[in-house]
C-alpha positions in Angstrom: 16.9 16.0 6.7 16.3 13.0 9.8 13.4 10.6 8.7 12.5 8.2 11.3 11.2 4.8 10.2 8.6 2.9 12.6 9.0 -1.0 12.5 11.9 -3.5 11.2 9.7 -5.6 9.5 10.2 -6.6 5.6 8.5 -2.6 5.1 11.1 -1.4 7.0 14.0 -2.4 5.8 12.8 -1.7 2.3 12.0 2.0 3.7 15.5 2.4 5.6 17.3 1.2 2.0 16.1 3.7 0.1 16.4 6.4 2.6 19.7 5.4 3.5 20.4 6.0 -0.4 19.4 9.5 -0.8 21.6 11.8 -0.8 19.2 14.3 0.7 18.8 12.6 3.8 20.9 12.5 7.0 19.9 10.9 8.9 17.4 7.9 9.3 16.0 6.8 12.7 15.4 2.9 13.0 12.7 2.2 15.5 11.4 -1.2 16.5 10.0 -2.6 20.3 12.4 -4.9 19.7 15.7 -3.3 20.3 18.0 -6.3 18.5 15.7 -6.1 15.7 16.2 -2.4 15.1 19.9 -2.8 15.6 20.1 -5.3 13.4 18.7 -3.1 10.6 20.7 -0.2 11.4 23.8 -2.2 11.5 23.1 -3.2 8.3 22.2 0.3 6.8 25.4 1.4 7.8 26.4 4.8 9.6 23.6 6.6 8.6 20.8 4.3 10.3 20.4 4.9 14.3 18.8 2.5 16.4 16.1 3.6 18.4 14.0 1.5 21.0 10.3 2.2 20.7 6.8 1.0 21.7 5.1 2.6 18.7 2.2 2.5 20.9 3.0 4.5 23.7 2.4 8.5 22.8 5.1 9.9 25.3 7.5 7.7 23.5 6.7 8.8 20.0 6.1 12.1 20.7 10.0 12.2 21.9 11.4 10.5 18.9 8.7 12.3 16.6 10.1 15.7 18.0 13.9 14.8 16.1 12.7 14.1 12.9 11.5 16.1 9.9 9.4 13.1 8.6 8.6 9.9 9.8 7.5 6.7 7.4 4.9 4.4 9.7 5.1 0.9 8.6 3.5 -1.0 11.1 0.2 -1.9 11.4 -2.5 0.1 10.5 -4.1 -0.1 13.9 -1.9 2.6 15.3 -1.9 4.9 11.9 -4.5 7.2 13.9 -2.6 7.9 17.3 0.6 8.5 15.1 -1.5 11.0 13.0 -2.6 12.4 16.5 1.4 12.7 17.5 2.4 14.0 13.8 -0.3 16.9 14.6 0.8 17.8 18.1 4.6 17.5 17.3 4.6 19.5 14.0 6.1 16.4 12.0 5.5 15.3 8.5 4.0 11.3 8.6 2.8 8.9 5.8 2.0 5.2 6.5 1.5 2.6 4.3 -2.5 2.2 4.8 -4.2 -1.0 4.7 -7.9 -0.2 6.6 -10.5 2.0 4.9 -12.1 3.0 8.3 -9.0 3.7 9.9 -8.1 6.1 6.8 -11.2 8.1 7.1 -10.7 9.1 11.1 -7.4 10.4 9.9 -8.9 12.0 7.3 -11.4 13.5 10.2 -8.2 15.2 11.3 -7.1 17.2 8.0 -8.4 20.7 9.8 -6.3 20.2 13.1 -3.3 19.0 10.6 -3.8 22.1 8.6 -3.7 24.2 11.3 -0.5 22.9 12.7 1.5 22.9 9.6 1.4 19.1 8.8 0.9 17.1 6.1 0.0 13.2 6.5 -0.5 11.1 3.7 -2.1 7.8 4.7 -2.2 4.8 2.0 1.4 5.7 1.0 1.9 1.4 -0.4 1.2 0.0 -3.6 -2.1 -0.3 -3.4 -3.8 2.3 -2.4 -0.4 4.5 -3.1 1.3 4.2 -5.9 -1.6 3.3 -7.8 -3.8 6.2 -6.7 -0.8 8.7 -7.7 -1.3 7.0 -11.2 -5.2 7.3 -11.9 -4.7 11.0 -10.7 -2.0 11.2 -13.5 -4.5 9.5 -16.5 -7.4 11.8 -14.7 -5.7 15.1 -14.6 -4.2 14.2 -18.7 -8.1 13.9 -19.6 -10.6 16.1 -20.1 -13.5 13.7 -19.5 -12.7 10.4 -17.4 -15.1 7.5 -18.4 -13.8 4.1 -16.8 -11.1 3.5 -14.3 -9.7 -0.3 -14.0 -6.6 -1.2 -11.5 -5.5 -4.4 -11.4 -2.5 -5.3 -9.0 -0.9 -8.8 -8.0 2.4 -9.9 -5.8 2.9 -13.2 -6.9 5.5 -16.0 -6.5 7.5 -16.0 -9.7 7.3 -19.7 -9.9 3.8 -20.8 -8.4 3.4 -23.9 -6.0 0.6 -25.3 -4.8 -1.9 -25.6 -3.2 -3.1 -22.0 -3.8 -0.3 -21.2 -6.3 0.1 -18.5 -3.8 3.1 -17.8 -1.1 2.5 -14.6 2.1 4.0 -12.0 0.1 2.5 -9.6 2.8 1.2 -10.2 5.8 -1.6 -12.9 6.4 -3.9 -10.5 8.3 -4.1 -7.9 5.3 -4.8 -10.6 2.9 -7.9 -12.1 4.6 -8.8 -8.0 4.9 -9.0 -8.2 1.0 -10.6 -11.0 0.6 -13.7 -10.4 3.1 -14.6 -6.7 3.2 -16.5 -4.7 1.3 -15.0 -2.8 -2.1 -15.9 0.6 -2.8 -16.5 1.1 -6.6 -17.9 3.7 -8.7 -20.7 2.9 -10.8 -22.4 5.6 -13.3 -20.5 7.9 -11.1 -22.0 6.8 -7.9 -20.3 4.7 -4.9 -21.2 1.4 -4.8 -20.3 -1.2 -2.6 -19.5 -4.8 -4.1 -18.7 -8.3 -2.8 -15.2 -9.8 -3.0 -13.9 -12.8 -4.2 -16.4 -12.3 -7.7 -16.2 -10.6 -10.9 -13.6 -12.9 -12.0 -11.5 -11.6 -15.9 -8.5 -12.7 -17.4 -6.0 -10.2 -17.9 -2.9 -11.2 -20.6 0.5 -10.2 -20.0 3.8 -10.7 -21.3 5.1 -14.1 -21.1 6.4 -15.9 -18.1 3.2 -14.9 -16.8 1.0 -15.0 -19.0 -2.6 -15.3 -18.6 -3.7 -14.2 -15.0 -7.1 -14.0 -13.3 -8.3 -10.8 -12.2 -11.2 -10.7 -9.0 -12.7 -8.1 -6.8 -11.0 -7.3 -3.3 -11.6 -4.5 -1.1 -9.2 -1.6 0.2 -7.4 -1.2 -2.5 -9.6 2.2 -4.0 -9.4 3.1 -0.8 -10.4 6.9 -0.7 -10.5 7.3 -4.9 -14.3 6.9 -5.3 -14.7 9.5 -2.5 -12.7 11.5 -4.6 -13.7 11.0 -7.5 -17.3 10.6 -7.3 -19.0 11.9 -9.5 -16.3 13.0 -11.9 -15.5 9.6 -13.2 -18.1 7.3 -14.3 -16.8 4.2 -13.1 -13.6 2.9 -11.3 -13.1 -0.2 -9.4 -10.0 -2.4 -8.4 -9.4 -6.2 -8.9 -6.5 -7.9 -7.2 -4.3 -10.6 -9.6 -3.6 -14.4 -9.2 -2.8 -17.4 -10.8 -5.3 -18.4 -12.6 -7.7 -20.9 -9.9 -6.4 -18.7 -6.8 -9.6 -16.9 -6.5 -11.9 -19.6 -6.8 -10.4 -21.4 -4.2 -10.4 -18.7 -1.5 -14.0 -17.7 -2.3 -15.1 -21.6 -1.1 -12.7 -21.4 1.8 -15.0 -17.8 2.3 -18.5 -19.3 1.8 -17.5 -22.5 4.4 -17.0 -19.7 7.0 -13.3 -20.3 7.2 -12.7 -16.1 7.4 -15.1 -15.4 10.1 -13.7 -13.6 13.2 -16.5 -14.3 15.8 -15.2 -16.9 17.5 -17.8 -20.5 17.9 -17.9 -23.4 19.9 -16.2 -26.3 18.6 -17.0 -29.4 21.6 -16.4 -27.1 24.2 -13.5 -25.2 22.5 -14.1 -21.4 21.3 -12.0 -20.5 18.4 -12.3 -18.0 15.4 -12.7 -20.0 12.2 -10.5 -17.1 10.8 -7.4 -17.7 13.0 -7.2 -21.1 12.4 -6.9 -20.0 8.8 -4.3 -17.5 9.6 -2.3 -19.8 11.4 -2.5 -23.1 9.0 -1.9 -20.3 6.0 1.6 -19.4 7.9 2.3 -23.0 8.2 1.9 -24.7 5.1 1.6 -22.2 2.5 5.3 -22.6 0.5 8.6 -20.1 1.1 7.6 -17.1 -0.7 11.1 -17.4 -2.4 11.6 -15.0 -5.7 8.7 -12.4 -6.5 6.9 -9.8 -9.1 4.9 -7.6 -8.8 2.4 -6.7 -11.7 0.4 -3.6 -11.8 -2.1 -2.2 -14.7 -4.2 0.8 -14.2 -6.0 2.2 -17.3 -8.0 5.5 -17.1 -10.2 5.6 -20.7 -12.0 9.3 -21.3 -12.0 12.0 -23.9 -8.8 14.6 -24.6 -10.9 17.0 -26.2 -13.1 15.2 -29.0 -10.8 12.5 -29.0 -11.1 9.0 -27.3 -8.2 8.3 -25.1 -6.6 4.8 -22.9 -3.8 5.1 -20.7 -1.9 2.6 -19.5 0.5 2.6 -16.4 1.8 -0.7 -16.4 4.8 -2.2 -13.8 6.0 -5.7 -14.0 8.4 -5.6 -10.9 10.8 -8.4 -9.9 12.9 -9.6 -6.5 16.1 -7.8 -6.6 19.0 -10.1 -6.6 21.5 -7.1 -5.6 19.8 -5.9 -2.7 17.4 -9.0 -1.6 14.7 -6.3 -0.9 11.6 -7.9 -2.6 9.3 -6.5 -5.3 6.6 -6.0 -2.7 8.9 -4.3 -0.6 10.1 -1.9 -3.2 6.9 -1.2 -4.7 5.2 -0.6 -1.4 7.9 1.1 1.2 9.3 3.1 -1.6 6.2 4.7 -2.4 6.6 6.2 1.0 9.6 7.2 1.6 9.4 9.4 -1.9 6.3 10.6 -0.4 8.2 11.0 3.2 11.0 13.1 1.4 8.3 15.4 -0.5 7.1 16.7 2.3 10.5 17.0 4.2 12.2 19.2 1.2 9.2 20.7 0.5 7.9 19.4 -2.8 4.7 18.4 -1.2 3.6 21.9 0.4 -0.5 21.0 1.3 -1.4 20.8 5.0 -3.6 18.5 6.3 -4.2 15.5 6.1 -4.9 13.9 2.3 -5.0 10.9 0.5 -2.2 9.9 -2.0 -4.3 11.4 -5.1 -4.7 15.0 -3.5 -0.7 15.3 -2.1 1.8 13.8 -4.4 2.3 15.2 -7.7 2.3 12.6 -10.3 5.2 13.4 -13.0 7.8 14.0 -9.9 6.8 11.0 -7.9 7.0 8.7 -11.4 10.0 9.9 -12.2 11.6 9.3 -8.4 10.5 6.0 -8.5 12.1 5.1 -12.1 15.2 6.5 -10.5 14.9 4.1 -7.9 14.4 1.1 -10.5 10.6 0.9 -11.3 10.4 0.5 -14.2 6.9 2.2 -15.3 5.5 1.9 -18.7 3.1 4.7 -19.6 1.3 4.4 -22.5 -1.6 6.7 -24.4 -3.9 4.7 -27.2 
């Protein structure tokens, strides 16, 4: 099989690695506007990466390079995820992307009829989380016969924390402000609800070196699991991890207007508060050197008469070996196992569906252990 990869970024070399690895795959296309950068990759995937010069958003273009592949792995931004659905449709190619914007998701999700029809499947939300974590609350879901509470938690951290947020860009700055100003979509007595970020503060213990983190709400990350799940499971919401006194201290740089987009008049200068953020976070925030990456989702229900907890827990860290970090792993590799089920066939649904509805749990944990997750699942 030929999978073509869109962008060069950290996503993308993550993606290329593992593809490059598999056995079952060809060939992988490297595509990047920025033709050294996409050489550079391909060069250092070795024979079976090819360099392709791209504008990801022109649609002649990626209808073209669309046309050679089986599958293709979008990770760029999320702003284009809908014309690549759109070229995925009319080309008759497989697609996932790595997700990021709720909105965005549902007008590809608008397109799961004209998908259907034309043999396709796209997966959007194919990261961490949504992604791997939404593959994992359909596993507890589908074990149970009654589903009661749903509680993700998910951090990529620094493993030695600096200051002055005890935070470094593990991802980009852009989707981090995302989290921590929209909306989150909940469930609440099997209802959506919609809840404000940056509160509902917990501790949440793990294993020592890190200890005791702090657990807040942040939006995107249920992406389209309330729609599915409403009214099926009771509740089900998802808090992102820090250092304990991260949260705090973004929720007063919130409330001093520091994330606003609309841009205001500073003595005759018009700036958005929220790109001045951006751009000082870039600059002064520390290296983001050597990372983990720590996930928890529990699904609590009834098996029968019996009360139930699962666990899926990862505790991911930088790979000295490779140099791909956790966040890269965790996130691009969720796609390109999701990018290879659909090109071999595993994943035989049309249209287009979220994470929960397409990938089938015990296969996709079990691909990604092979790739060095390590996964703990665990039934109380």
């Amino acid at each position: 099989m030929k999978i073509l990869v869109l962008g060069s970024g950290l996503m993308g070399r993550g993606a290329a690695y593992d593809l490059v690895n598999n056995d079952s795959v060809e060939q992988v296309l490297v595509a990047d506007i920025d033709e050294k950068c996409a050489e550079n990759l391909a060069n250092e995937m070795g024979p079976k990466a090819e360099a392709r010069t791209l504008d990801a958003g022109d649609k002649k273009q990626l209808k073209a390079v669309f046309s050679e592949v089986d599958s293709v792995v979008s990770a760029i931004s999320y702003k284009l995820n809908v014309l690549h659905t759109e070229v995925a449709i009319e080309t008759g190619t497989h697609m996932c992307d790595l997700g990021g914007n709720p909105r965005i998701v549902g007008k590809q999700l608008d397109m799961h009829d004209k998908a259907n029809e034309a043999g396709v499947t796209v997966i959007p939300d194919c990261g961490l989380a949504p992604g791997m974590v939404s593959v994992f609350v359909r596993a507890g879901i589908d074990y149970l016969t009654k589903t009661e509470n749903v509680m993700i938690r998910v951090g990529g951290l620094q493993q030695e924390p600096r200051p002055p947020l005890n935070y470094a860009l593990i991802f980009s700055v852009e989707g981090l402000i995302n989290e921590y100003v929209g909306q989150c979509m909940a469930l609440r007595d099997g209802k959506i609800v919609y809840e404000e970020p940056l509160v509902g503060f917990e501790q949440v213990e793990f294993p020592e070196p890190l200890g005791t983190l702090e657990a807040f709400n942040t939006s995107g990350g249920t992406s389209t699991l309330p729609l599915t799940y409403e009214g099926i499971v009771d509740n089900l919401d998802y808090k992102t991890l820090r250092y304990p006194g991260h949260g705090h201290k973004m929720w007063c740089l919130m409330r001093l207007g520091l994330m606003e987009e609309e841009e205001q008049d500073f003595n005759g200068v018009k700036v958005a508060p929220r790109t001045v953020l951006e751009r000082l976070m870039e600059r002064n925030l520390p290296p983001s050197g050597k990372d983990v990456t720590v996930v928890r989702t529990t699904i609590e229900g009834w098996k029968g008469t019996e009360a139930r907890r699962i666990e899926y827990e990862v505790i991911d860290y930088f790979d000295d070996e490779t140099g791909l970090t956790s966040m890269m792993r965790t996130t691009s590799f969720t796609a390109t196992v999701a990018a290879v089920m659909m090109a071999d066939g595993t994943i035989s649904e049309r249209g287009v569906l979220p994470p929960e509805r397409s990938i089938p749990p015990e296969e996709f944990i079990e691909a990604l252990r092979a790739r060095g997750i390590d996964i703990k699942h665990r039934v109380y």
